[in-house]
C-alpha positions as CSV (number, residue, x, y, z in Angstrom):
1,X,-22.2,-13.4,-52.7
2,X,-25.0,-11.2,-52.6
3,X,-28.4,-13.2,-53.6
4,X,-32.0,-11.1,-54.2
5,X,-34.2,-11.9,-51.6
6,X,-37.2,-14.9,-52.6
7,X,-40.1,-13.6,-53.5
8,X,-42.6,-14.8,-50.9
9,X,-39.9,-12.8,-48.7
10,X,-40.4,-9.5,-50.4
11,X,-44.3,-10.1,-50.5
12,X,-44.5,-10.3,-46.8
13,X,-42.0,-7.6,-46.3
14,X,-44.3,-5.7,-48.1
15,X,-47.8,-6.7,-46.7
16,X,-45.6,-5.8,-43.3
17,X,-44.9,-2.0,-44.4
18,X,-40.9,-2.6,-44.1
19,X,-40.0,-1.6,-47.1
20,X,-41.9,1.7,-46.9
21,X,-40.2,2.5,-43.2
22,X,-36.7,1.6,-44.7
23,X,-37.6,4.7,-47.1
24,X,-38.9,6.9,-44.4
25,X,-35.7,6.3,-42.4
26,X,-33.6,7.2,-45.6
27,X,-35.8,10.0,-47.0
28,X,-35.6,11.6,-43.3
29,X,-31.3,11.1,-43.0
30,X,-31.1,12.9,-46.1
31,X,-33.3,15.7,-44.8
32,X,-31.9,15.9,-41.9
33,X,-28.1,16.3,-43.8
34,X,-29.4,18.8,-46.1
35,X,-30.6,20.8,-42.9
36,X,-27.6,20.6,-41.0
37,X,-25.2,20.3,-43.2
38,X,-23.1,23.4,-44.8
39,X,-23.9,23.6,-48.7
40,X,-20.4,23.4,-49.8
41,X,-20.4,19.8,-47.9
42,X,-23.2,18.7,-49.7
43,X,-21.1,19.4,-53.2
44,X,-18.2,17.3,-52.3
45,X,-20.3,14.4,-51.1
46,X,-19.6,14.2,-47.8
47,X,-23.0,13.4,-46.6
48,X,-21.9,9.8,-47.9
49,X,-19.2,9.9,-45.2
50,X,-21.7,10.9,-42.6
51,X,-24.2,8.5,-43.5
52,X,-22.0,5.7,-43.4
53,X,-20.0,6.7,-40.6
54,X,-20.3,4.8,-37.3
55,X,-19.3,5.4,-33.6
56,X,-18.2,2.6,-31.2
57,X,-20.0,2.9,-28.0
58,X,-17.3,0.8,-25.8
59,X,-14.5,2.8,-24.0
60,X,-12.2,3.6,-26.7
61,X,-8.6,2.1,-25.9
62,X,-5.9,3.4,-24.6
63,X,-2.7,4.0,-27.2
64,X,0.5,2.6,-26.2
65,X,3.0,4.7,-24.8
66,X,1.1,7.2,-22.7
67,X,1.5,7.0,-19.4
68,X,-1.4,7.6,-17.2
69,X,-0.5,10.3,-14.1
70,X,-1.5,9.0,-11.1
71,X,-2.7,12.1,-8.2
72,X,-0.8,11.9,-4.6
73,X,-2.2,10.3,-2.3
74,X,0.4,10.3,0.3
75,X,2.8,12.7,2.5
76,X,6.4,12.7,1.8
77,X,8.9,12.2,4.8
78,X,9.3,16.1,4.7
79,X,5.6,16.8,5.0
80,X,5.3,14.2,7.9
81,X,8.3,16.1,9.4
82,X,6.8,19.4,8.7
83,X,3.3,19.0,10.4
84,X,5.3,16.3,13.1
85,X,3.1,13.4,12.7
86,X,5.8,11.1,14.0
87,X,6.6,13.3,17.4
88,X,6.1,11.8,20.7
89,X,5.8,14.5,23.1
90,X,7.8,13.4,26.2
91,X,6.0,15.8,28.7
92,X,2.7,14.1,29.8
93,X,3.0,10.8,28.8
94,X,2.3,7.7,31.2
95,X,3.4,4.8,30.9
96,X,0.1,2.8,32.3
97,X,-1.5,3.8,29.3
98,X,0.9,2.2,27.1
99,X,0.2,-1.0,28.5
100,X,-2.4,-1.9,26.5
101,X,0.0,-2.0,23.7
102,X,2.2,-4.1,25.1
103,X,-0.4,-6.0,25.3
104,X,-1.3,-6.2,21.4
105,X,2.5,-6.8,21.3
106,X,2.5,-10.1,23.5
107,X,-0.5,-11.3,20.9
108,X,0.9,-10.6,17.9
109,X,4.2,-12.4,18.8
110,X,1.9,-15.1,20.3
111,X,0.5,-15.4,16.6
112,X,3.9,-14.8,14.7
113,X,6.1,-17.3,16.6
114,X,3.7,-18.9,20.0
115,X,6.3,-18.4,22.6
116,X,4.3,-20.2,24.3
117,X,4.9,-23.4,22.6
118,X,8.7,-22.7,21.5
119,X,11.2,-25.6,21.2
120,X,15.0,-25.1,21.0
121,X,15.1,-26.8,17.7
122,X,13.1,-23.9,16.4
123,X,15.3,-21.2,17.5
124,X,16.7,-20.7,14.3
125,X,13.6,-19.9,12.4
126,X,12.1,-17.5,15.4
127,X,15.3,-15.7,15.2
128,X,14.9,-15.2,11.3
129,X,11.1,-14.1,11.6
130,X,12.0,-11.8,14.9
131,X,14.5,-9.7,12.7
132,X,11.7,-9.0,10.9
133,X,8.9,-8.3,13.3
134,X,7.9,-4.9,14.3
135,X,8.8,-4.2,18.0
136,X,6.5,-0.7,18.8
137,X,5.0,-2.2,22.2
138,X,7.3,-4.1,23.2
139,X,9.3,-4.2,26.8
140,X,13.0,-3.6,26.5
141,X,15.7,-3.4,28.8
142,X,19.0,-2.0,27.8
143,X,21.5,-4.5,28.9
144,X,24.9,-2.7,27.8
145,X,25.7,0.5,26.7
146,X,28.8,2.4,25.9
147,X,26.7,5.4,28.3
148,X,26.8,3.7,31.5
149,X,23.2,6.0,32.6
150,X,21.6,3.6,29.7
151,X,22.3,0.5,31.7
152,X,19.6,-0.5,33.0
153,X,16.9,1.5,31.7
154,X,13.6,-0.7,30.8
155,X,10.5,0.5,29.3
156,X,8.1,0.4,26.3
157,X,9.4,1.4,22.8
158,X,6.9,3.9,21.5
159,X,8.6,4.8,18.2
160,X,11.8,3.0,16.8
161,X,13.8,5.0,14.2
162,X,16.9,3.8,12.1
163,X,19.1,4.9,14.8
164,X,17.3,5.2,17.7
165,X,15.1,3.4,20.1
166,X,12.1,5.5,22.3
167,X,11.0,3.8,25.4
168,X,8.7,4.8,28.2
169,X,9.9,3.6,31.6
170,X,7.9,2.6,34.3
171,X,8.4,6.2,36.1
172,X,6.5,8.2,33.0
173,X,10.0,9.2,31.5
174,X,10.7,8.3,27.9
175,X,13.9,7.9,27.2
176,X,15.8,8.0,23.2
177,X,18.1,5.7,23.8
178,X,20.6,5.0,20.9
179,X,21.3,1.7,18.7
180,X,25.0,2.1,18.3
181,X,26.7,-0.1,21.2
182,X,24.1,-0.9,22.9
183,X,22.6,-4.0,23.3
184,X,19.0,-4.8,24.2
185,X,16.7,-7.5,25.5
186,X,13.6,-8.8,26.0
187,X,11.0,-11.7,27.5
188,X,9.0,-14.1,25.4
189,X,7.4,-16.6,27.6
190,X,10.6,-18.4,29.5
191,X,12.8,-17.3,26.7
192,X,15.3,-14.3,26.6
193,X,16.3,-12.6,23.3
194,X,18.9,-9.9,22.3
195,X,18.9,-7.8,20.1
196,X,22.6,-5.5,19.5
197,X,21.7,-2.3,18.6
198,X,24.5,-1.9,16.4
199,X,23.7,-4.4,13.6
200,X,20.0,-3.2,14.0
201,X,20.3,-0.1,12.3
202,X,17.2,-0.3,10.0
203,X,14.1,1.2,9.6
204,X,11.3,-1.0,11.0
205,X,9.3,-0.8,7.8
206,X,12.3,-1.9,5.5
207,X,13.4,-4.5,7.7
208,X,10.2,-6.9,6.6
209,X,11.9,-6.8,3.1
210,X,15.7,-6.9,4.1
211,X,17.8,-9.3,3.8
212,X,19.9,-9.7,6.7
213,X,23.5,-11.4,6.7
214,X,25.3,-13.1,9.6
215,X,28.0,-10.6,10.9
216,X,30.5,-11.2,13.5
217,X,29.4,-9.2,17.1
218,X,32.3,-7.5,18.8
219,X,31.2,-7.3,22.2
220,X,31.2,-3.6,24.3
């Protein structure tokens, strides 16, 4: 319910000049309107409109439905494969300088599983978190192979692919050696693991999200 203002109100508002600077403020609008404004505006009364309009300074919000395209950022697997950023040249490569990486291999499993420490009552749960543990760096030795010239061969995996498996062996050769019936091994502390190729046919970045099942092993 608008009420008029008391009087001792107005008086001061007065001795303060507030009343005259409201009419300033309005006499110059309605300049300003008449300036800028066409003529034919004017008639229809939409300086009304403009005086009374008001803009919100937030970010406006964003309607439903539309969906915002994102740019991208990455390579697809045919780019990658175009410009070969996953080729390991074979000529040149030594396998002293891979050791290093073995190296960061021993740690992390240190840190994922401490071999160092490892009980036979924990077997089963190192054997669920090694199905899902990345294996670039680590020493493996085939240990059956449908290719006899396989078995045998021991070296550092430098790239592992859905089927395949590329180790560097200790006399600067890297090898591709196959998945399919073969079966692999390899050291952690006083422990020995295997690994059969066969059932191992996964890419290593979708195996941390796979879930694996128990299959029966028909042996070589």
């Amino acid at each position: 319910m608008n009420r008029p203002l008391p009087g001792h109100v107005t008086k001061h508002s007065a001795e303060l000049g507030l009343e005259r600077n409201q009419t300033v403020k309005k006499n110059f609008v309605e300049a300003f309107l008449k300036r800028h404004l066409p003529r034919n505006r004017l008639i229809h009364g939409e300086d009304e409109e403009v005086k009374n309009k008001f803009v919100m300074l937030d970010n406006p919000k964003k309607e439903k439905g539309k969906k915002t395209t994102r740019k991208k950022k990455t390579l697809s697997s045919r780019e990658c494969k175009s410009l070969k950023l996953f080729k390991v040249e074979r000529e040149g490569q030594s396998y002293e300088s891979f050791l290093p990486l073995h190296q960061l291999w021993l740690e992390y499993m240190d840190e994922l599983i401490q071999f160092n420490n490892l009980q036979p009552s924990m077997m089963m749960n190192v054997q669920n978190k090694l199905i899902k543990a990345d294996f670039h760096g680590s020493l493996l030795t085939v240990q059956r192979s449908k290719c006899p010239s396989y078995v045998g061969v021991t070296g550092i995996l430098l790239q592992e692919t859905k089927n395949t498996f590329l180790l560097i062996t200790r006399d600067n050769k890297v090898k591709c050696i196959p998945k399919q019936h073969s079966v692999f091994t390899f050291m952690l502390g006083s422990y020995m693991f295997t690994i059969y190729g066969t059932n191992f046919r996964v890419r290593s970045s979708e195996r941390s999200a796979r879930k694996f099942k128990s299959k029966a092993t028909v042996d070589i």
